[in-house]
C-alpha positions in Angstrom: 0.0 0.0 0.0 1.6 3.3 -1.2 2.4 5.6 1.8 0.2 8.4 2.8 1.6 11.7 3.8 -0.7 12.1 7.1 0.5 15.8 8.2 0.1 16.2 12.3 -2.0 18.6 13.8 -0.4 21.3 16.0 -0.8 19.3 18.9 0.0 15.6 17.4 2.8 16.9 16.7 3.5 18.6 20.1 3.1 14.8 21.4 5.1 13.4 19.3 7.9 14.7 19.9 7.2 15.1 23.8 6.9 11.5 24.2 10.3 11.3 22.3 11.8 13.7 24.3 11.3 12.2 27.7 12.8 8.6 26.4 15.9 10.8 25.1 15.9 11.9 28.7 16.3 8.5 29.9 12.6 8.8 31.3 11.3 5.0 29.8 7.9 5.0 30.9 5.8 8.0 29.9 2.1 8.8 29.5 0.3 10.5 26.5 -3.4 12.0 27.6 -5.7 12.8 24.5 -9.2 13.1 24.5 -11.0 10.5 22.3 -11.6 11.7 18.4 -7.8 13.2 18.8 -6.3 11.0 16.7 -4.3 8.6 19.4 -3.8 6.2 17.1 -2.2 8.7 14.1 0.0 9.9 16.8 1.4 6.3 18.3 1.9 5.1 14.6 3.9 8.4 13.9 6.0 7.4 17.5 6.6 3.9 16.1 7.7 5.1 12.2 9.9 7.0 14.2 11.6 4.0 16.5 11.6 1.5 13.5 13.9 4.0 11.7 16.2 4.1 14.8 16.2 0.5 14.4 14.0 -0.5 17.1 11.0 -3.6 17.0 7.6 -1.9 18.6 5.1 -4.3 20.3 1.4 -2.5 20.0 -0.1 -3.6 23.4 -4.2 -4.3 23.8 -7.2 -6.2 25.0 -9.5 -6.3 22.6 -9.1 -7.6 18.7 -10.6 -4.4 17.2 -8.2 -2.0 19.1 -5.2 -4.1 17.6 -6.8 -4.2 13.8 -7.4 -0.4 14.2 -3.9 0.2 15.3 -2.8 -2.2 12.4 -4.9 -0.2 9.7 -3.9 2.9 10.8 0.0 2.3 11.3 0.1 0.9 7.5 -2.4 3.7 6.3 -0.2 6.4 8.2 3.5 5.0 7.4 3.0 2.2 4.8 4.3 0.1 8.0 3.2 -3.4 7.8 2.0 -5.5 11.1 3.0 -9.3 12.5 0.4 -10.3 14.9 0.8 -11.5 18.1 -3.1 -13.2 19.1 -3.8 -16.9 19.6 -2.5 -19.0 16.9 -0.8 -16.0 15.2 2.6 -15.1 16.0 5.3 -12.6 15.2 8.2 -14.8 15.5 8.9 -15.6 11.9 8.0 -12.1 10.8 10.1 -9.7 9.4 8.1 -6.3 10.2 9.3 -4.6 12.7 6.2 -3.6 14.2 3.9 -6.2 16.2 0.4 -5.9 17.3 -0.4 -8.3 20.5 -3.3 -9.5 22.5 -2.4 -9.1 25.9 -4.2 -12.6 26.8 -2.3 -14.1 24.5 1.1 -12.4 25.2 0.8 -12.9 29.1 0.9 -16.8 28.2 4.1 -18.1 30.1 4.8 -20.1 27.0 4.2 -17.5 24.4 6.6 -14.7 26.8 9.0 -17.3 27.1 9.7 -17.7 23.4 10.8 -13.9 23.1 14.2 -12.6 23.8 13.7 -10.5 26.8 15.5 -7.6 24.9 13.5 -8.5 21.5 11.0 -4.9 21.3 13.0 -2.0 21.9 9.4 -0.1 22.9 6.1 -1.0 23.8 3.1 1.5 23.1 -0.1 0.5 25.3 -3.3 1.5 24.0 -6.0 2.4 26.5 -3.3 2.8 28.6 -5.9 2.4 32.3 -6.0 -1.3 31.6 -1.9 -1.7 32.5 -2.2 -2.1 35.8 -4.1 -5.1 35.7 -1.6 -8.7 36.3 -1.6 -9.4 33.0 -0.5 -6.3 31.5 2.0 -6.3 34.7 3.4 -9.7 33.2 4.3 -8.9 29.7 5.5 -5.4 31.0 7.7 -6.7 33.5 9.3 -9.7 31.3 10.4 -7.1 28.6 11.3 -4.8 31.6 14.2 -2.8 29.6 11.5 -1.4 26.4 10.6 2.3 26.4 7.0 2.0 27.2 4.0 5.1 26.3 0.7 4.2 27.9 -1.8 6.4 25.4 -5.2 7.2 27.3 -8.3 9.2 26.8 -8.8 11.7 29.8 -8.5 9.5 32.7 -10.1 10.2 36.0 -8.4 11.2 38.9 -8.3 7.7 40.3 -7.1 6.5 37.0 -4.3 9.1 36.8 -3.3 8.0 40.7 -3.2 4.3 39.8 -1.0 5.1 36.4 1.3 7.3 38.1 2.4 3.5 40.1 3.5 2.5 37.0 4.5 5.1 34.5 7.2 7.8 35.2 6.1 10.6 33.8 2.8 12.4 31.5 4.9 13.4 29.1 1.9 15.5 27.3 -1.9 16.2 28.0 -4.0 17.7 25.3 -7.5 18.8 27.4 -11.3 18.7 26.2 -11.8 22.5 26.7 -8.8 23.0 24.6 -9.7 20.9 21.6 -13.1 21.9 21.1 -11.7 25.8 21.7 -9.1 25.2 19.1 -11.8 23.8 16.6 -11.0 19.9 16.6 -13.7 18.5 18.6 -17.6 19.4 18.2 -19.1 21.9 21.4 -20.7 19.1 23.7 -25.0 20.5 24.2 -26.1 18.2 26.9 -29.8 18.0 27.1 -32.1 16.5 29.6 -34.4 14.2 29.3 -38.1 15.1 32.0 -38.7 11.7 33.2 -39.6 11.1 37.0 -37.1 8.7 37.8 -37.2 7.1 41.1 -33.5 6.4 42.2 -34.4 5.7 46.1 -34.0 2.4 45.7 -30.7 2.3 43.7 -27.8 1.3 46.1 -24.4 3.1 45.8 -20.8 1.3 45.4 -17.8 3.4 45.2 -18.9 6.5 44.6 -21.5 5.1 41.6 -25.2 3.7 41.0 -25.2 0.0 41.6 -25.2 -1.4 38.1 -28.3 -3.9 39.0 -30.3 -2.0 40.8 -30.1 0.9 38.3 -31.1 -1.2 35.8 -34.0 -2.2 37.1 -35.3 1.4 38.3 -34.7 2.9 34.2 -36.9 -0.6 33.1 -40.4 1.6 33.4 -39.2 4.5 31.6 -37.3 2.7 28.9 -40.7 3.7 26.6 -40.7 7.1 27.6 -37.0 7.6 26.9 -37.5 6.1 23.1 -40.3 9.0 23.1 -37.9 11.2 23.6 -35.2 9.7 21.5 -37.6 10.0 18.6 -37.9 14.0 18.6 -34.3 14.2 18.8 -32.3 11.0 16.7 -34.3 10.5 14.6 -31.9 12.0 11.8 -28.1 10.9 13.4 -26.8 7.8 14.4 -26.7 7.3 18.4 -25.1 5.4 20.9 -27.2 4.8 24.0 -25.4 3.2 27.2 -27.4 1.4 29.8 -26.0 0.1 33.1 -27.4 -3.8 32.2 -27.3 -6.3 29.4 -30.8 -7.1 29.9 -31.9 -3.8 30.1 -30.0 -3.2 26.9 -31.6 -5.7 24.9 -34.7 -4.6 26.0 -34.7 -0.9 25.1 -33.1 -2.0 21.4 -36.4 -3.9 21.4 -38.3 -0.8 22.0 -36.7 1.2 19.6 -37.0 -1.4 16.6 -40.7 -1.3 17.3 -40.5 2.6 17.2 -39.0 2.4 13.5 -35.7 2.7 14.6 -32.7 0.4 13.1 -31.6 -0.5 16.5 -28.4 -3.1 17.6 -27.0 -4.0 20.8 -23.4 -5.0 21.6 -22.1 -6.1 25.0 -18.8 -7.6 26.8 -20.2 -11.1 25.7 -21.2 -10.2 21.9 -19.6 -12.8 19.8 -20.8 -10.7 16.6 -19.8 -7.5 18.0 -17.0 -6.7 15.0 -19.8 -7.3 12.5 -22.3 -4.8 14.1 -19.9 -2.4 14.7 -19.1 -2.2 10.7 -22.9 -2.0 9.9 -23.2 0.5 12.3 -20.5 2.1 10.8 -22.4 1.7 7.2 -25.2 2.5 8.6 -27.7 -0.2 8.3 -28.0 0.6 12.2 -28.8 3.8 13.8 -28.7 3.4 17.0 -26.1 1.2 18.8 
């Protein structure tokens, strides 16, 4: 695939080279903050040109198949850098790209990390960068414990930004919310409410949020009333709708399909959750 010239914005480039700068300074573990629809992914595959050219292997780090295909996609759309791939019975071993996108479930495999030289990726980029604290993340991380590492994050919360700073050295650049929309890249959030009488007495609290189950079933009655609503206003753009159950989730797509709208639900357990993310993305869903 012939190359294409990508130019950075302002601030992709301000990243860039601030996440460079800090590994120059002998600072190996470093944090990038963007807000999501800021181009994360254009930025690490710009970070990961620049390493291969220094000679270096990259590992791509994730949890989740589509985050590793979109990283894929976007490195060889953005460099014209081809990926190995590191996910069940696919391996990177007899590759000769330089660049590697890996499961972490698979990677965290004694017998897959084992096979590795523990020297053999000269930087590790982790996308959704929250999730590294977890063991497994911890495993891989800690057997190729000499790599440059960038954790790249949407705006974490401050209990996120406390448990990263365990791990990672530095935030070697933050681009803010405020400033993106100010500076014209990001569309001015209107937040609207909805007039329903909802009852949340009953809903228990856990850490500073709603129960999960019990706020689930205090939305089921208005679930109608909120496709009412949803019909004055979305008709005419695609929507995502988040609910705090599966059930309840299945339910209110349900709803919607009877009130003519093109309605699909995805969840942690989807199996067909690639393929109804690309029709949603073509549009034979409206809603997700």
């Amino acid at each position: 695939m012939e190359k294409s010239n990508i130019a950075l914005r302002p601030y992709q480039q301000e990243a860039r080279a601030a996440v460079e700068g800090q590994w120059d300074e002998g600072v190996r573990r470093t944090l990038l903050v963007l807000p999501t629809g800021c181009g994360k992914t254009i930025v690490f595959a710009k970070i990961t040109e620049d390493c291969v050219k220094a000679g270096q292997r990259v590992l791509i780090l994730a949890h989740r198949g589509e985050l590793l295909d979109q990283a894929a996609d976007k490195i060889k759309k953005s460099t014209g850098l081809g990926c190995a791939v590191e996910k069940a019975e696919q391996t990177s071993l007899d590759s000769w790209f330089r660049v590697t996108v890996g499961s972490v479930q698979t990677l965290m495999r004694e017998k897959r990390l084992s096979q590795f030289d523990p020297g053999h990726f000269g930087t590790i980029i982790i996308d959704e960068a929250h999730h590294c604290i977890s063991d497994s993340y911890q495993r891989v991380l800690q057997y190729f414990e000499d790599s440059n590492v960038l954790g790249v994050t949407a705006t974490p919360d401050r209990g996120d930004m406390r448990n990263l700073g365990s791990y990672f050295e530095s935030l070697a650049y933050e681009y803010t919310l405020p400033k993106a929309i100010r500076e014209g890249y990001l569309s001015p959030i209107k937040a609207l409410t909805v007039p329903l009488k909802l009852d949340l007495s009953g809903v228990g609290v856990n850490a500073g949020d709603f129960k999960a189950g019990d706020l689930g079933d205090a939305l089921a009655p208005y679930l109608h009333q909120i496709a009412e609503e949803m019909g004055k206003y979305c008709r005419d753009r695609k929507t995502v709708v988040f609910l705090p159950l599966v059930k309840t989730s299945q339910k209110f797509r349900d709803i919607l399909c009877d009130k003519g709208f093109r309605a699909a639900e995805v969840n942690g357990e989807s199996q067909d959750r690639a393929e109804i993310l690309a029709d949603f993305d073509r549009g034979k869903y409206n809603v997700l």
